[in-house]
C-alpha positions in Angstrom: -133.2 10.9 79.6 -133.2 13.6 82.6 -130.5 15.0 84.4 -130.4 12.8 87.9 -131.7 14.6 91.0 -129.6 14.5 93.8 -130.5 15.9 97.3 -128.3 15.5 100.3 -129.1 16.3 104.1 -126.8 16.3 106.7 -128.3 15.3 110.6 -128.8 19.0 111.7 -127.9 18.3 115.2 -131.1 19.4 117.1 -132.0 21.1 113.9 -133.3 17.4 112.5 -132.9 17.7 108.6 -133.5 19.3 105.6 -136.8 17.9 104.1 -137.4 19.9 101.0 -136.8 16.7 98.8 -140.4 15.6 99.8 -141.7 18.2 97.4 -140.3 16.0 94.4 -140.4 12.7 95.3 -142.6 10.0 94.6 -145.4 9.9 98.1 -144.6 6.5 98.7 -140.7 7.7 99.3 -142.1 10.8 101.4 -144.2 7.8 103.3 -141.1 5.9 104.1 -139.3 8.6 105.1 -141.4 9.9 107.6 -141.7 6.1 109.2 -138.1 6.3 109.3 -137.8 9.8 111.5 -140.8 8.5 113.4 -138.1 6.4 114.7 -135.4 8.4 115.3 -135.8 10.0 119.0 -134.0 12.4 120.8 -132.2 13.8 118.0 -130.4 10.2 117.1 -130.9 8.2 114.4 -132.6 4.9 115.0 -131.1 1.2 115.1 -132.3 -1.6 113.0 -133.6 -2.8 116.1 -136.2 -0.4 115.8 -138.3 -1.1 113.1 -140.3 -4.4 113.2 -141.1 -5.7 109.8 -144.9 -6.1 110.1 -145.2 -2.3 110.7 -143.7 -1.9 107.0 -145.2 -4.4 105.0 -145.8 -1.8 102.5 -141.9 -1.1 101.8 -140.8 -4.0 102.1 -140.6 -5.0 98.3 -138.2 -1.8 98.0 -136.1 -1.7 101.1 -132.4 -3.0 101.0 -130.1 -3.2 104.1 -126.5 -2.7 103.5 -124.0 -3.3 106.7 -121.2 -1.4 107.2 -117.9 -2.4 108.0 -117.1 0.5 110.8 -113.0 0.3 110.4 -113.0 -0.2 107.1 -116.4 1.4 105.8 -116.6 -1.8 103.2 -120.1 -2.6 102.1 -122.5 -5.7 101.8 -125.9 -6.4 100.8 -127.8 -8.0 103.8 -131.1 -8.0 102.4 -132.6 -6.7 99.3 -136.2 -6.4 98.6 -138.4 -8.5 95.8 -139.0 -5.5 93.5 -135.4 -4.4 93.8 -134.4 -8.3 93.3 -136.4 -8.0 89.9 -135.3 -4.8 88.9 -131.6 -5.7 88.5 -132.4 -9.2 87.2 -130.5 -11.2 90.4 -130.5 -11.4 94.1 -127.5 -9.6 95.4 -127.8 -10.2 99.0 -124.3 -11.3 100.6 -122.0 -9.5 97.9 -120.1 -6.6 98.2 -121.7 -3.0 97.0 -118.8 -2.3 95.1 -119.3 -5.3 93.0 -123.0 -5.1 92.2 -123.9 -1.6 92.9 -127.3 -0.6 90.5 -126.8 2.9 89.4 -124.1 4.4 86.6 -121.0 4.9 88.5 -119.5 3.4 91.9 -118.5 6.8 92.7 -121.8 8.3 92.9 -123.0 5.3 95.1 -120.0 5.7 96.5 -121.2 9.4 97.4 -124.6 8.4 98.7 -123.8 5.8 101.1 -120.5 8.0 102.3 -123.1 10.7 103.1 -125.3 9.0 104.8 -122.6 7.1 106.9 -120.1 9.7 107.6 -122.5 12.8 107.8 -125.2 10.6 109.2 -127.3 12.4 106.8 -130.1 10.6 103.8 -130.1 10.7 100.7 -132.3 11.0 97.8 -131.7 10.2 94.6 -133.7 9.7 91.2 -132.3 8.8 88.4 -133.6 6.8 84.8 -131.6 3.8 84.8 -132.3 0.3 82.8 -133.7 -2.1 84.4 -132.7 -5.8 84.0 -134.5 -6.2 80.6 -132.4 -3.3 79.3 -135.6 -1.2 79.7 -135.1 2.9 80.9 -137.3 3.3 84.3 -137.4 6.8 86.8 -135.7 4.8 90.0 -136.1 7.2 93.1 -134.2 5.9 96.5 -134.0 7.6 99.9 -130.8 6.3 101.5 -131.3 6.5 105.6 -128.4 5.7 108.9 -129.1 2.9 111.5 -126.9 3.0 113.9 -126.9 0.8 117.2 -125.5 3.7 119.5 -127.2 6.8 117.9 -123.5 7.7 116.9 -121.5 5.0 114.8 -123.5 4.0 111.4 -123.5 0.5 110.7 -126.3 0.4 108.2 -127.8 1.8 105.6 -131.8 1.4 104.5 -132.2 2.2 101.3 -136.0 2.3 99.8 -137.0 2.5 96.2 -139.3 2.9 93.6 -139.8 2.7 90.2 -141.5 4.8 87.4 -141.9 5.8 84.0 -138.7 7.6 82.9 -138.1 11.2 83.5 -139.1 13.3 80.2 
């Protein structure tokens, strides 16, 4: 199994962000991505409100939106896609992140959604994890903000894809 890639990129300010991870990715993550900064416009990062599900039929299989709690920064699954649904075996949507998080450890999920709140920053990670038949896949997910201001995070959009494992 490969070492997990881990790329994080804070907002730049009027800098925008660091992009390099699109030179490993999967293109259907780079794809995403670049739908998602379509949205963002004068340097802020967009609000749910913003995207319109027919314009993403494509990702919708892979996208999961987590809420954030703004005081207490607790997490809950408001939606999560039909391939992401079949990949862990059972529809999370409702629970907490800390209680059905898919990856290895709650710290490093911990780490990926504190990134992308706090620094208003996204996230890529890929990483060969079982799936829900105990089999080893590559999972790649972009972690992105929403935010209803342009300021306070109160979402995260995750997409992701599977693969072959990592050699």
């Amino acid at each position: 199994m490969a070492k997990p890639k881990k790329f994080y990129s804070p907002n730049l300010g009027g800098g925008g962000f660091d992009e390099s991870f699109q030179d490993q990715c999967d293109p259907r993550i780079a794809a995403f991505y670049q739908m998602w900064k379509s949205k963002c416009k004068d340097d802020t990062i967009p609000a749910r409100s913003d995207f319109d599900p027919i314009e993403m039929v494509e990702f919708l299989p892979g996208i999961t939106l987590v809420d954030v709690d703004t005081e207490t920064l607790d997490l809950t699954y408001r939606l999560v896609g039909t391939n992401e649904v079949a990949v862990r075996g059972k529809d999370p949507t409702g629970d907490r992140v800390k209680e059905h998080f898919h990856a290895t450890t709650w710290e490093d999920t911990w780490e990926n959604y504190r990134h992308a709140i706090l620094n208003q920053g996204i996230v890529f990670d890929d990483l060969d994890i079982p799936n829900a038949n105990g089999i080893i896949v590559g999972d790649e997910t972009i972690f992105v903000p929403l935010s209803p201001d342009g300021e306070k995070v109160n979402m995260v959009m995750l997409y992701s894809i599977q693969r072959g494992p990592s050699k």
